[in-house]
PASE-769131 format. One line per 8 residues: number of its first residue (from 0); their letters; for each residue x, y, z of N, C-alpha, C. Coordinates in Angstrom, 2 decimals, decimal comma. Last residue first. Example, Ala and Ser with C-alpha at 12.3 -4.5 7.8 and 13.67 -1.06 7.14 Angstrom:
BEGIN
1 = SA = 12,85/-2,25/7,08/13,67/-1,06/7,14/12,90/0,03/7,87  13,19/-5,69/7,80/12,30/-4,50/7,80/13,20/-3,30/7,80
//
This chain:
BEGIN
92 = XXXXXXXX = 155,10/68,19/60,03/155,76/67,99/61,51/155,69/66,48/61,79  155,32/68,54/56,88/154,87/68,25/58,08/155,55/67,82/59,37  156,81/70,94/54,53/156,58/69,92/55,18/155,75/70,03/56,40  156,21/73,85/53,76/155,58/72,67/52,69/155,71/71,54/53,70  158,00/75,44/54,90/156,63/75,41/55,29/155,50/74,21/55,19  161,25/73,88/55,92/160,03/74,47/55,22/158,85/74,29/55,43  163,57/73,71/58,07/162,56/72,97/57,53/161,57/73,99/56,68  166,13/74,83/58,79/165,92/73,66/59,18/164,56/72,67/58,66
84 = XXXXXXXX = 167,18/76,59/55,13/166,01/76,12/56,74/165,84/74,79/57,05  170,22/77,93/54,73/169,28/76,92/54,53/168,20/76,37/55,36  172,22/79,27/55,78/171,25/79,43/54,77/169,82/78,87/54,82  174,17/77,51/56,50/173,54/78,85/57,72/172,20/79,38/56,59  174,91/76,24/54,18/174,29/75,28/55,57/173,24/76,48/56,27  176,12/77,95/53,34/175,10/77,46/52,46/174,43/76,59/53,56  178,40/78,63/54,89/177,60/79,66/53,84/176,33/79,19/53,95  179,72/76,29/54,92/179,09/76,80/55,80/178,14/77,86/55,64
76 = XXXXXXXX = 180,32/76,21/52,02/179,37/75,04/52,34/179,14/75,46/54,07  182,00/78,39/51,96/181,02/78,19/51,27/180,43/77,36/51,59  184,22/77,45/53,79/183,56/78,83/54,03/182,03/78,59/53,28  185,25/75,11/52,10/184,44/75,10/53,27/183,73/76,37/54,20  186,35/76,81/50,47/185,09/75,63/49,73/184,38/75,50/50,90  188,30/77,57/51,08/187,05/78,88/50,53/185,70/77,98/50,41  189,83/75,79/51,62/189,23/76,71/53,15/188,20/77,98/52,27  190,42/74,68/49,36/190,04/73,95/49,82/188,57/74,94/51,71
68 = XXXXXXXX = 192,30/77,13/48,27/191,08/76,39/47,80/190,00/76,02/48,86  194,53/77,34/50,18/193,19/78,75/50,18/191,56/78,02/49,61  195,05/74,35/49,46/194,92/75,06/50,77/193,76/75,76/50,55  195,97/75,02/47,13/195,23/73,89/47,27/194,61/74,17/48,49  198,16/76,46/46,09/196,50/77,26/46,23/195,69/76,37/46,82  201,18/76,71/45,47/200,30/75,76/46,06/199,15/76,78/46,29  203,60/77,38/42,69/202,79/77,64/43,88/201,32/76,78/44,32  206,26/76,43/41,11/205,49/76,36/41,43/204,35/76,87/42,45
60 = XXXXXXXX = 209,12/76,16/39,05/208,77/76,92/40,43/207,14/76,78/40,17  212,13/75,77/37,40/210,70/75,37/37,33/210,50/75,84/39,05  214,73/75,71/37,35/214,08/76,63/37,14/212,42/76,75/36,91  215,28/74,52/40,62/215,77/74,52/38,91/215,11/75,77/38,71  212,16/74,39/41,73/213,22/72,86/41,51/213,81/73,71/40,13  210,39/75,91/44,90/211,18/75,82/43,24/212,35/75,18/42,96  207,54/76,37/45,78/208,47/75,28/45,69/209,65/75,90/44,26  204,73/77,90/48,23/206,08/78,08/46,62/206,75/76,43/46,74
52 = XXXXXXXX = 204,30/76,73/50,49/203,21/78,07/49,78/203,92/77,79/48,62  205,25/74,20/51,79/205,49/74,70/51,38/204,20/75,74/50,67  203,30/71,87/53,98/203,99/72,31/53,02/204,26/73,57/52,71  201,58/72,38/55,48/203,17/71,70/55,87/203,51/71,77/55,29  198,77/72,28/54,93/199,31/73,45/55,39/200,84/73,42/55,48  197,78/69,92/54,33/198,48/70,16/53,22/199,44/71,51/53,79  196,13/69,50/56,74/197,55/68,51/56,41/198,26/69,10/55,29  194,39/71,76/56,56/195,66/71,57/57,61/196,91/70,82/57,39
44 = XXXXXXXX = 192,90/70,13/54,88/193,49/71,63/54,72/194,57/71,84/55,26  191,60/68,51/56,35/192,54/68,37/54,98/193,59/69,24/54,74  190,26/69,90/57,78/190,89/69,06/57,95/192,39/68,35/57,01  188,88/71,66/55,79/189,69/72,13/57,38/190,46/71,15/57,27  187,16/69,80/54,79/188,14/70,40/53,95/189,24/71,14/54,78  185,88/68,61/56,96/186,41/67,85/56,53/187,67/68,16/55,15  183,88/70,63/57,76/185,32/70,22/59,09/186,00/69,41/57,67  182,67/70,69/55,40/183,31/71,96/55,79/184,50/71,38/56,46
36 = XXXXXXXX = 181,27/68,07/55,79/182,52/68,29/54,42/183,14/69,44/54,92  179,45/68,64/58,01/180,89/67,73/58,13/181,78/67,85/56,75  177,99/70,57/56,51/179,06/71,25/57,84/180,08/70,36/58,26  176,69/69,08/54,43/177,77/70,37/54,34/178,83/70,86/55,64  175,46/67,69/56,16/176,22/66,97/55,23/177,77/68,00/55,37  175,15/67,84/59,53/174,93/67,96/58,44/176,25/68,15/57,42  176,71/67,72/61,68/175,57/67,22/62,63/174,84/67,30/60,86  179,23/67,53/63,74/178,66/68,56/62,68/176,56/69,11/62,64
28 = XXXXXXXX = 179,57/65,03/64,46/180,08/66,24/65,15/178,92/67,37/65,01  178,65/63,25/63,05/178,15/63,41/64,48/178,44/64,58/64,59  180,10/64,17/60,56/178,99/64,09/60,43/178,33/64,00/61,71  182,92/63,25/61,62/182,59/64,43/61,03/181,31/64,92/61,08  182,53/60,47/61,85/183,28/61,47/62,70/183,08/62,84/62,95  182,69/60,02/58,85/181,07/59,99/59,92/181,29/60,37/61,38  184,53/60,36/58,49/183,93/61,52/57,88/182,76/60,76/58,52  186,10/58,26/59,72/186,54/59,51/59,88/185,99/61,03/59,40
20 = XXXXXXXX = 184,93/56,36/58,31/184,86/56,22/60,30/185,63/57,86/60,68  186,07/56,20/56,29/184,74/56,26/56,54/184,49/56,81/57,79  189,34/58,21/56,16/188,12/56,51/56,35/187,07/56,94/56,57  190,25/59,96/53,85/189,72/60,22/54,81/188,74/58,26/54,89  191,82/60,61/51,31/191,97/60,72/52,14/191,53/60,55/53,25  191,61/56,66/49,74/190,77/57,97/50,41/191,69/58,59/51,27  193,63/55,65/46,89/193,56/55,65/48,58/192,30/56,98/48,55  190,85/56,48/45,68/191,51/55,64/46,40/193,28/55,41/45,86
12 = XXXXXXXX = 189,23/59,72/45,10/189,94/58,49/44,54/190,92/57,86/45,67  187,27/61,12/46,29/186,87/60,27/45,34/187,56/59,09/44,68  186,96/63,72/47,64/187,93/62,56/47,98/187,27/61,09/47,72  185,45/65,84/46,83/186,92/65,73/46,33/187,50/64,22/46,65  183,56/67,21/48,59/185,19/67,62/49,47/186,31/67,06/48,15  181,10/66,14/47,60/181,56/67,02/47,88/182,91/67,97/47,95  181,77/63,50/47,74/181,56/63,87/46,44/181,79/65,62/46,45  182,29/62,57/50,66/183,23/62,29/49,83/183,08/63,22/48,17
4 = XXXXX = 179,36/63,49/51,05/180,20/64,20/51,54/181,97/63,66/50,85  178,14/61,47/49,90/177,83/62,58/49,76/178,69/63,65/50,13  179,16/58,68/51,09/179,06/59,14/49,64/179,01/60,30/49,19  177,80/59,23/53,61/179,49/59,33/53,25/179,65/59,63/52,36  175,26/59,07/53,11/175,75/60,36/53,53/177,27/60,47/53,35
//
């Protein structure tokens, strides 16, 4: 499930943002894949929030989206959670 939610959110390359112990953190909380990657792009999200929206060095200038990104991704994987049935017909109890 870590795996899954690391593949999700992006945080694939080491250093991780996030310890294990910090996206299964997530996953009690939550309680599913998508809804702990959701807290877990929030999360993220926030840390990048300290920065700067713009930057400009010189004449080079930049803008940050990483943020809006990141909080549309987790809108969407809540999206898709509220969607989704706790179970289908096809299975058994």
């Amino acid at each position: 499930m870590i795996a899954k939610i690391r593949l999700l959110i992006g945080d694939r390359t080491v250093p991780y943002q996030f310890e294990d112990a910090d996206l299964q953190s997530f996953l009690d909380d939550e309680g599913t894949v998508n809804l702990a990657s959701a807290k877990a792009l929030e999360a993220w999200a926030a840390a990048y929030a300290k920065n700067p929206s713009t930057e400009k060095i010189g004449d080079y200038s930049y803008g940050q989206t990483t943020t809006k990104d990141m909080l549309a991704l987790a809108k969407q994987l809540r999206e898709t959670d509220a969607e989704t049935p706790a179970m289908t017909w096809a299975e058994l109890d």
